[in-house]
C-alpha positions as CSV (number, residue, x, y, z in Angstrom):
1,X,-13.6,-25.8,-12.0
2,X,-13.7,-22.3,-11.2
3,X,-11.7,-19.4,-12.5
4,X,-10.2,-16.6,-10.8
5,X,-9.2,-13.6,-13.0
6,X,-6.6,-12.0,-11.7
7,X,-5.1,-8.6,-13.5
8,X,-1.6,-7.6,-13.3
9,X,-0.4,-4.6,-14.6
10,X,2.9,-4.1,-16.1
11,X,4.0,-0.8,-18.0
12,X,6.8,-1.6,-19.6
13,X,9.1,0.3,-22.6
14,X,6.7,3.2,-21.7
15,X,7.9,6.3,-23.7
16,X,6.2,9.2,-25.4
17,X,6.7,10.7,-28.8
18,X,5.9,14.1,-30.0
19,X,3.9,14.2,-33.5
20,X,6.9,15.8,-35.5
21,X,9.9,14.7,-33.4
22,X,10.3,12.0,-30.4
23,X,10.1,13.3,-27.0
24,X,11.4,10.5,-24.0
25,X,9.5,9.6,-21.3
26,X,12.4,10.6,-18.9
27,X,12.7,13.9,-20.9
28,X,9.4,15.2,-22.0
29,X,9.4,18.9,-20.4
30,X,5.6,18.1,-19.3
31,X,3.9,15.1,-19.5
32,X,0.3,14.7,-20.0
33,X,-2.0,15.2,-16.8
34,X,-4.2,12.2,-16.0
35,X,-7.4,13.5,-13.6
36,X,-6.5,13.2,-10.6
37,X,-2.8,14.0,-10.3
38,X,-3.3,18.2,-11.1
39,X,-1.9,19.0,-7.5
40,X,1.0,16.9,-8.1
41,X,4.0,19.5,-8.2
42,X,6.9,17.8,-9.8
43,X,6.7,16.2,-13.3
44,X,8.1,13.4,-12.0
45,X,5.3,13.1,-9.8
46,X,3.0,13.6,-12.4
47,X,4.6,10.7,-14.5
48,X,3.9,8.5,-11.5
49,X,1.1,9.3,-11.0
50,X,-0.3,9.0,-14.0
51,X,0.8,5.1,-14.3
52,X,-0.6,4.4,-11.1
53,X,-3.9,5.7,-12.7
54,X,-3.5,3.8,-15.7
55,X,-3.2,1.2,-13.5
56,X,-6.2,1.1,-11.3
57,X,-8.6,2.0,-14.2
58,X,-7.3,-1.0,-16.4
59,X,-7.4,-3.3,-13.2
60,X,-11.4,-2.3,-12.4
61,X,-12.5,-2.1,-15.8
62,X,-11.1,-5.4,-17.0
63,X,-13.7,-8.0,-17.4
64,X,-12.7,-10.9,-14.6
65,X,-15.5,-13.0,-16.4
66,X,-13.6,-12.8,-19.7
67,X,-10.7,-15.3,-18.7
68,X,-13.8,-18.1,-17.6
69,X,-15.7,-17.5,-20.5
70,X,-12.6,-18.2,-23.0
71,X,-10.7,-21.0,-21.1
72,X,-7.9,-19.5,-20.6
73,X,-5.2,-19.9,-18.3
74,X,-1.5,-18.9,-16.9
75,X,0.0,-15.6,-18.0
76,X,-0.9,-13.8,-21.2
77,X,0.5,-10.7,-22.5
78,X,-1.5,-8.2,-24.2
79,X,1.1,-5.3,-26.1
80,X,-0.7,-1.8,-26.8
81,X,0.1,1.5,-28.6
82,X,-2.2,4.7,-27.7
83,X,-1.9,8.0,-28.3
84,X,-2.9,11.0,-26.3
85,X,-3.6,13.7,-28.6
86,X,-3.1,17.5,-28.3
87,X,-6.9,17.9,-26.6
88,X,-5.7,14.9,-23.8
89,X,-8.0,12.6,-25.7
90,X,-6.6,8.3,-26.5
91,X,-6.4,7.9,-30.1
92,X,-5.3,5.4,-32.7
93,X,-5.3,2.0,-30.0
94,X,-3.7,-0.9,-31.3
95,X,-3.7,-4.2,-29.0
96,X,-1.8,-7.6,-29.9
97,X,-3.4,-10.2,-27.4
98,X,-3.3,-13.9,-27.7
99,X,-7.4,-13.8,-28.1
100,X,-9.3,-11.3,-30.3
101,X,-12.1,-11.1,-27.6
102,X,-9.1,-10.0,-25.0
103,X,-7.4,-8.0,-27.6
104,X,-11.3,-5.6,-28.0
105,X,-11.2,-5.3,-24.4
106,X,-8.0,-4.2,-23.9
107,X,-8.5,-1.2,-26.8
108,X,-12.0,-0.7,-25.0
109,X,-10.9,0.5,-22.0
110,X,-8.3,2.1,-23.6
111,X,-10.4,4.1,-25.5
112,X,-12.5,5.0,-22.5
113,X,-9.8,6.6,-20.3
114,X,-10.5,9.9,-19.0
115,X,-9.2,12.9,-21.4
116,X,-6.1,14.2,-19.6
117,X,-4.0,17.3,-19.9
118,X,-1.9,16.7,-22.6
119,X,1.6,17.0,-22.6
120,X,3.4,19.9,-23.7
121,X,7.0,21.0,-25.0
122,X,8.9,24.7,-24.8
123,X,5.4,25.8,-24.0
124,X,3.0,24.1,-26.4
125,X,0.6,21.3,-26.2
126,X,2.3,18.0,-28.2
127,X,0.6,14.8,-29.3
128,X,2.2,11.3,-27.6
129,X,2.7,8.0,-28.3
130,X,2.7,5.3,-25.4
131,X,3.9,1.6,-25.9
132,X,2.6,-0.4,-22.8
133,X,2.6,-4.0,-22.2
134,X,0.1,-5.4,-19.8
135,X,0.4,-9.0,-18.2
136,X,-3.0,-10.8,-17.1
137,X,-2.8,-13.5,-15.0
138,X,-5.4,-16.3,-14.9
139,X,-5.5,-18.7,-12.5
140,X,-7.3,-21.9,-11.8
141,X,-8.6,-23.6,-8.8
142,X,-10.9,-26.4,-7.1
143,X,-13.9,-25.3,-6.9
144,X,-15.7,-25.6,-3.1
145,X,-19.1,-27.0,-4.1
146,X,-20.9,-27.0,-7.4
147,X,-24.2,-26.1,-5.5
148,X,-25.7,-23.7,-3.6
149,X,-23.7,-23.5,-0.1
150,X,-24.7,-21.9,3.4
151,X,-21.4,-20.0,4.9
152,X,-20.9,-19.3,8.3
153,X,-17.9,-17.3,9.5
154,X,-17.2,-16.6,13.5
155,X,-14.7,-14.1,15.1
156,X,-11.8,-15.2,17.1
157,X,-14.2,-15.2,20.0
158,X,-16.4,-17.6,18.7
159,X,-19.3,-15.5,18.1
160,X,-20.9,-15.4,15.0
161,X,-19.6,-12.7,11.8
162,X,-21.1,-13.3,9.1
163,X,-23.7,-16.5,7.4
164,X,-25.6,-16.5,4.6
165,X,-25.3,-18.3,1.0
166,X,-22.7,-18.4,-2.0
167,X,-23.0,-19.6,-5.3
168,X,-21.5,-22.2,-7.1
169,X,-18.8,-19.8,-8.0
170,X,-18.1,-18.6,-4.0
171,X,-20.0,-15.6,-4.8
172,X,-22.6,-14.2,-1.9
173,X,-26.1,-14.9,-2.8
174,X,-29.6,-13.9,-1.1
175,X,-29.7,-12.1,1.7
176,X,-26.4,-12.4,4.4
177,X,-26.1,-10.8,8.1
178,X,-23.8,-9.5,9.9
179,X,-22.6,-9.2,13.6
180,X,-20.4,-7.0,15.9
181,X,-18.6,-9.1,18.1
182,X,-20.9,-8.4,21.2
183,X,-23.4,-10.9,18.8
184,X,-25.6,-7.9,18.1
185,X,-26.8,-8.0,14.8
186,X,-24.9,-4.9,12.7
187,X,-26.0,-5.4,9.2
188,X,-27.9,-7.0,6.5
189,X,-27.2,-7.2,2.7
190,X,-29.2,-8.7,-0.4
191,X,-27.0,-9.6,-2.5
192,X,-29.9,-10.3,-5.4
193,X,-29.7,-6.5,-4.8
194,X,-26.4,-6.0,-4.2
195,X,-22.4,-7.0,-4.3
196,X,-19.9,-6.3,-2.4
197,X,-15.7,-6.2,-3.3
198,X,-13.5,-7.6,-1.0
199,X,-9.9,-7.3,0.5
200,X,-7.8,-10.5,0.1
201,X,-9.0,-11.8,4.0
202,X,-12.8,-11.6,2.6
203,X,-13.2,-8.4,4.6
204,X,-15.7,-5.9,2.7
205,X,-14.1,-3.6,0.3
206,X,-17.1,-1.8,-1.0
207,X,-21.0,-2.5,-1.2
208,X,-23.6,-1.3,-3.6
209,X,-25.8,-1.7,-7.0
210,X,-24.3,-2.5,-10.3
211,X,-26.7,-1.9,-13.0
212,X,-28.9,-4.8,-14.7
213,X,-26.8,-6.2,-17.7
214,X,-24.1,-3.5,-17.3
215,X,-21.1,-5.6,-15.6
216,X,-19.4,-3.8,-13.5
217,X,-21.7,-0.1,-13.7
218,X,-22.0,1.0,-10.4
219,X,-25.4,2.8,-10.1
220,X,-27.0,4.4,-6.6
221,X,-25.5,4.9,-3.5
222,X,-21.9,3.3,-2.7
223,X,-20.0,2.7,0.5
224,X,-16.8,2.3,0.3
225,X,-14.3,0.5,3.3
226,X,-10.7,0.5,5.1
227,X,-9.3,-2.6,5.3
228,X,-9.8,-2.8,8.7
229,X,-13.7,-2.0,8.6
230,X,-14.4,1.6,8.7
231,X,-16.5,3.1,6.3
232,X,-13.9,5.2,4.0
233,X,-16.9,6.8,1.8
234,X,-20.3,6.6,0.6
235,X,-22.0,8.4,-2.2
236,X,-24.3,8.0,-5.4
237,X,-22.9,6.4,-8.7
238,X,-24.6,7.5,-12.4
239,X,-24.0,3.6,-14.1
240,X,-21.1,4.6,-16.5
241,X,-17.8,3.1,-16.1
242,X,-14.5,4.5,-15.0
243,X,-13.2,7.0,-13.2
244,X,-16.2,10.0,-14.0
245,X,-19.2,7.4,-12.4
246,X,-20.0,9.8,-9.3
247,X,-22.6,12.2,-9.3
248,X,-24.1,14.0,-6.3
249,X,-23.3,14.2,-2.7
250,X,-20.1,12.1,-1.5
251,X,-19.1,11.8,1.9
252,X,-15.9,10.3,3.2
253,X,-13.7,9.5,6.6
254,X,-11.4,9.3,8.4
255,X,-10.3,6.0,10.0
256,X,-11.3,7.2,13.5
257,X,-14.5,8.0,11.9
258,X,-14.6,11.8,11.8
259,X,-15.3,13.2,8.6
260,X,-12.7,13.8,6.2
261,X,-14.4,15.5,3.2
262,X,-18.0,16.1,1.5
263,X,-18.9,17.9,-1.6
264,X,-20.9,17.4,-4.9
265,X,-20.5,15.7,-8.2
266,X,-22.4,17.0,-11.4
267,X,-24.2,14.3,-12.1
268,X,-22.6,12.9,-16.2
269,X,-18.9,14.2,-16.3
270,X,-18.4,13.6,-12.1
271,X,-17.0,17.3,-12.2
272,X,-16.7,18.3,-8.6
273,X,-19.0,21.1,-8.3
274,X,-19.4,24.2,-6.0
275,X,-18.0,24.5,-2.3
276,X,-16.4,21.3,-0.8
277,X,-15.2,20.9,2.6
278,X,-12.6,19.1,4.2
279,X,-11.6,18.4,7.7
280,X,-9.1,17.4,10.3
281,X,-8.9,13.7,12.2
282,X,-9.7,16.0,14.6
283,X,-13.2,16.9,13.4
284,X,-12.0,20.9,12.7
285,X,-12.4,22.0,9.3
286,X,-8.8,21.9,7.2
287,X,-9.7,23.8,4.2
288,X,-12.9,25.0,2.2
289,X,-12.2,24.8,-1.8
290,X,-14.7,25.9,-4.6
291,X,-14.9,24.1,-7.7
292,X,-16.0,25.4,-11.1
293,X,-18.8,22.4,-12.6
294,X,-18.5,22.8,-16.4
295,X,-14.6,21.3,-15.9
296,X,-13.6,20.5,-11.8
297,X,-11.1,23.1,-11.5
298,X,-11.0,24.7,-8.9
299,X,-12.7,28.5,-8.4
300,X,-12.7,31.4,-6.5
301,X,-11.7,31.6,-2.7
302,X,-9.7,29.0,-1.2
303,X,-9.0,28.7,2.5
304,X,-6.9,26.1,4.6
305,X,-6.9,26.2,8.6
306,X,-5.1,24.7,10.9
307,X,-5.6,21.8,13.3
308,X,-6.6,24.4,16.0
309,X,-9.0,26.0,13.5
310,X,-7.0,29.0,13.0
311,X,-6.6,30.4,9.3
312,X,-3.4,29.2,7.5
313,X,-3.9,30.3,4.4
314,X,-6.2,32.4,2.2
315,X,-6.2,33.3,-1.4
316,X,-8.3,32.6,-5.0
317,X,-8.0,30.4,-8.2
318,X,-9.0,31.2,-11.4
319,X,-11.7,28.6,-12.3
320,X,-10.4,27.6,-15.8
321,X,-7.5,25.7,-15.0
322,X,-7.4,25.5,-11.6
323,X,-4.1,28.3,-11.5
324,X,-3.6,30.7,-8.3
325,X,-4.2,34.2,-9.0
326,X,-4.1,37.8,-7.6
327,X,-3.9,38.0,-3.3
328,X,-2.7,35.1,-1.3
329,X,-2.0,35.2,2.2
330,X,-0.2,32.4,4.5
331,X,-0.5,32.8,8.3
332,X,1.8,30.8,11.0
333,X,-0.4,28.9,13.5
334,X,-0.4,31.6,15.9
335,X,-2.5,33.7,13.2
336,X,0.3,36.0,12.6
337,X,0.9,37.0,9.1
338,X,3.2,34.7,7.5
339,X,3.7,35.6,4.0
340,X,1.7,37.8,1.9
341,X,1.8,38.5,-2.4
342,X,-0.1,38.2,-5.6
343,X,0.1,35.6,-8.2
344,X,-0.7,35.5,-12.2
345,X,-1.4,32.1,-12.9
346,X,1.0,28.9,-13.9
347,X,3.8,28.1,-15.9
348,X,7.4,29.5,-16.1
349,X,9.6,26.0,-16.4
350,X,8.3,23.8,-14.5
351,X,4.7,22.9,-15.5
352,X,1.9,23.8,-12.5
353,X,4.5,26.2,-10.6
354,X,2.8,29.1,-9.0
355,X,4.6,32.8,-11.0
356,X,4.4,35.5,-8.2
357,X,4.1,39.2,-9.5
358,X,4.4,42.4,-7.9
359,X,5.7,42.5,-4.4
360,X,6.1,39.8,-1.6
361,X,6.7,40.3,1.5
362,X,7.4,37.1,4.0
363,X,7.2,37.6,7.8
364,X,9.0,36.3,10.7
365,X,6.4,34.7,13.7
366,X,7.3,37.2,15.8
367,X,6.0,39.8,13.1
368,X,8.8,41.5,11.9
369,X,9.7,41.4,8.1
370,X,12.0,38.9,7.1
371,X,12.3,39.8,3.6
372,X,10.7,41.5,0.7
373,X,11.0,41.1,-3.3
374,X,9.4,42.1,-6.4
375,X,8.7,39.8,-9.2
């Protein structure tokens, strides 16, 4: 028989305490920042956010050979409690699973989330408690051959896609071509070498190394897919697992093949680093950002252009938390002065939001003022 292990995540009674006295979910005045959802500007985008993270790293850091290994089958729940402490850091993990071996992996990942921002309340950072119930699914099926198998797959056309071999588990062996649907030959993959993840048609997800006796490390260069066969990214992974695996230069598109972004990792916290770039489907450059290595903030001058390249908006952050500061000026696609004013950080009310200072002064596109305040 062979196993498929499919994870299902479930968040469920998800609500957040603060050390001394409870603070709700719905409530909480800030809730803690998971990497990746800083530019989010509402906390109720944050809060989304941050579940859909939870989500993806528990769903590709579970271990799908777990499930075969133990015999299980159907749908099992595991029940967790976490906390995220005042530094953003998981602490104290608890896991109730109907396996021991399940319930360790569960708290594993767990304890290797990212550190986030942690939450605050009337201004300070607070400790939280999260109560999350996650719902695996394992399903059985017949397997297709218990030997080694030679796979051909052919386009609509007729023509040739894809042959090679697969394992007695369906999994690609050896070495495998593929063909563009002239019949050319377009590519060819080892997959001794190498694996490959796949969209539910069978449709290459994303391609690369995995380091010897690591599971699922991704180590050397990566390429990543749409689901329709464009190549979304490619850059180098260091072999650690989760979200801070990149290092170096990383490269990615747009679906009409233009390049979207490029920039560089440091290579053991996957801290952006120094100038990235980022572009229009249109091939002209969007907006040129500066990141600060020691903790991915962003730093010093940012600029975003239009579409038709001219300048929309200029101004600087401040490198240790990624908060606007001093100048900023906004331009209407014309390149006439838009808005213009200085900023002194984040914070006020709502977590993240920009406080002006001083004088600003917003313009009409015809240039005349249409309205000035001090702050």
């Amino acid at each position: 028989m062979k196993i498929l292990f499919i994870v299902t995540l479930f968040l469920c009674s998800f609500s957040l305490y603060a050390q001394d006295t409870t603070v709700s979910f719905a409530t909480v005045e800030n809730s803690p920042v998971y990497p990746g959802c800083e530019k989010e500007y509402s906390n109720a985008a944050r809060k989304k956010c941050m579940v859909e993270k939870i989500d993806s790293y528990f769903i590709e850091s579970f271990d799908r050979e777990l499930g075969r290994e133990l015999g299980l089958s159907g749908i099992i729940s595991i029940r967790t409690e976490f906390e995220i402490d005042k530094s953003g850091k998981a602490i104290n993990i608890l896991t109730k699973a109907p396996h021991p071996r399940i319930a360790e992996e569960a708290k594993n990942i767990l304890k290797s989330l990212p550190d986030m921002r942690p939450a605050t309340q009337r201004g300070k950072a607070v400790a939280v408690k999260l109560a999350n119930q996650f719902s695996v699914e394992i399903i059985e099926v017949e397997e297709i051959n218990e030997s080694i198998n030679k796979v051909e797959k052919y386009y609509d056309n007729g023509l040739l896609f894809s042959e090679g071999q697969e394992n007695e588990y369906g999994n690609r062996i050896s070495l495998w071509k593929f063909y563009a649907e002239d019949g050319s030959l377009a590519i060819t993959v080892n997959y001794d070498t190498m694996i490959s993840e796949t969209f539910m048609d069978g449709s290459v997800k994303s391609r690369g190394k995995v380091a010897p006796g690591s599971g699922m490390a991704k180590i050397g260069v990566w390429q990543k897919f749409y689901n329709t066969g464009e190549l979304e990214s490619v850059g180098e992974h260091n072999g650690s697992v989760g979200f801070s695996d990149k290092k170096g230069e990383w490269k990615h598109y747009h679906k009409n093949g233009q390049l979207a972004q490029i920039g560089y990792y440091t290579d053991t916290e996957s801290n952006r680093k120094g100038q990235w770039k980022y572009y229009h489907e249109n091939g002209q450059l969007s907006e040129i950002r500066n990141y600060n290595s020691v903790n991915g903030e962003q730093s010093g001058e940012y600029k975003y252009y239009y579409d038709n390249g001219q300048l929309g908006k200029i101004g600087k952050y401040n490198g240790e938390n990624g908060e606007r500061i001093g100048l900023w000026k906004e331009y209407y696609a014309t390149g006439q002065l838009k808005s213009v004013g200085k900023y002194a950080g984040e914070g006020g009310g709502l977590f993240g939001k920009p406080i002006m200072m001083g004088v600003w002064k917003e313009y009409n596109e015809d240039g005349t003022l249409k309205s000035e305040k001090e702050y």
